[in-house]
N, C-alpha and C positions, 0 to 999 in steps of 0.2 A: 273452735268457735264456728257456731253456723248460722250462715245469714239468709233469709226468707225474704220472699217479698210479697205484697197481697195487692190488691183493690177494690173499690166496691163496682156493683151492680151497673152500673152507669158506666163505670171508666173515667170520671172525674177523679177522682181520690187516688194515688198512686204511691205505694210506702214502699220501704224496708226495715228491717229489724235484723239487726246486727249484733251476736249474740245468743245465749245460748237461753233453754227455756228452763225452770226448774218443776214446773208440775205443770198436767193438762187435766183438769176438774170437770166432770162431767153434773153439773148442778141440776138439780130436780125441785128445787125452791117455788113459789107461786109468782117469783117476782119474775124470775127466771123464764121462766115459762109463759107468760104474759108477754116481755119483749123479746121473746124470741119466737111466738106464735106457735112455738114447740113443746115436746115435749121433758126438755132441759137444753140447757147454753151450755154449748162445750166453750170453754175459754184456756186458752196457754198463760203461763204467768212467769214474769220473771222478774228478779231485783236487782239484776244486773244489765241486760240487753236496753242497743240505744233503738229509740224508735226516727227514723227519716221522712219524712212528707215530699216525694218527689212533684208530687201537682197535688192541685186541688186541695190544701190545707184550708183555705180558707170556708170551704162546704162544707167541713169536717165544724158539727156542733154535739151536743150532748145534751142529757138530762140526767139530771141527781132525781131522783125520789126522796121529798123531805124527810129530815126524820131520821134517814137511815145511811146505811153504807152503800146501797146499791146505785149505780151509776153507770152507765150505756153510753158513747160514743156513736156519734152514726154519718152517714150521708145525710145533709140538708137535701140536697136533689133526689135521691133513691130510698133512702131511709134502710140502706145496707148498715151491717153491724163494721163497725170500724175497733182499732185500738185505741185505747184509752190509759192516760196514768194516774187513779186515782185509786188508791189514797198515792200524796207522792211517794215515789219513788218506787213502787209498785206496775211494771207494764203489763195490762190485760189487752191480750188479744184470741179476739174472736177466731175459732180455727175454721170457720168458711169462710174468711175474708182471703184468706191464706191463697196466692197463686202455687206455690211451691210445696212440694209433700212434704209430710212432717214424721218425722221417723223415730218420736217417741207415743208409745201406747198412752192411754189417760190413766193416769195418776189413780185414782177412784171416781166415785162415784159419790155427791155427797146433798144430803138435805133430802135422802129417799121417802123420809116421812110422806114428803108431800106429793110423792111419784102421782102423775094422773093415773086413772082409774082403767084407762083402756091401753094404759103402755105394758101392763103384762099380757094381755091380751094381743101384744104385737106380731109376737114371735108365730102365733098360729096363722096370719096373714099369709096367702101365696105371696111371691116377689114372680116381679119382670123385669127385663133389662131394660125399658122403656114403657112411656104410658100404653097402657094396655087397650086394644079395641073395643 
């Protein structure tokens, strides 16, 4: 069994997650991508691991998008991606919320359909190690 801990942006929100994960989903959905201001939500998922709210639980609110399955957990204060149990019994956690490394690779990749238009075009991009001059 392996336990994680995460928090959001602020430092209000302070968890752990006790327990193991069974997939890491790399989603390319439009929903996805909307609140995550990215290019896809990496999310961890598990049906077993218990989630703990060390602080700040009560900051911790959410949005359902009617209609559908999709559902976000976040900071009230910072509007960071937090974990979420929805549908029950299902724990989604966001892998940048995560303090602690996560030492399985993502699962797949999934909902490519929807891939934006300039993320293959990613990969011809230079990198730096920091924002550049």
């Amino acid at each position: 069994m392996t336990d994680h801990s995460g928090s959001c942006l602020c430092g209000t929100v302070k968890f752990q997650v006790k327990g193991d994960f069974d997939s890491f989903y790399l989603c390319h959905c439009r929903r996805c991508q909307k609140d995550s201001g990215s290019a896809h939500a990496a999310n961890l998922f598990s049906q077993s691991a218990q989630l703990l709210w060390h602080s700040g639980a009560d900051a911790v609110t959410a949005f359902r998008l009617p209609g559908t399955r999709h559902y976000k957990s976040f900071c009230k204060r910072c509007g960071s991606a937090l974990p979420g149990t929805q549908p029950p019994g299902l724990l989604v956690v966001p892998a940048g919320c995560l303090d602690t490394a996560i030492d399985m690779s993502p699962t797949a990749h999934i909902f490519v359909c929807s891939k934006a238009a300039w993320e293959e075009k990613a990969g011809d991009a230079p990198t730096f190690e920091k924002l550049p001059d």
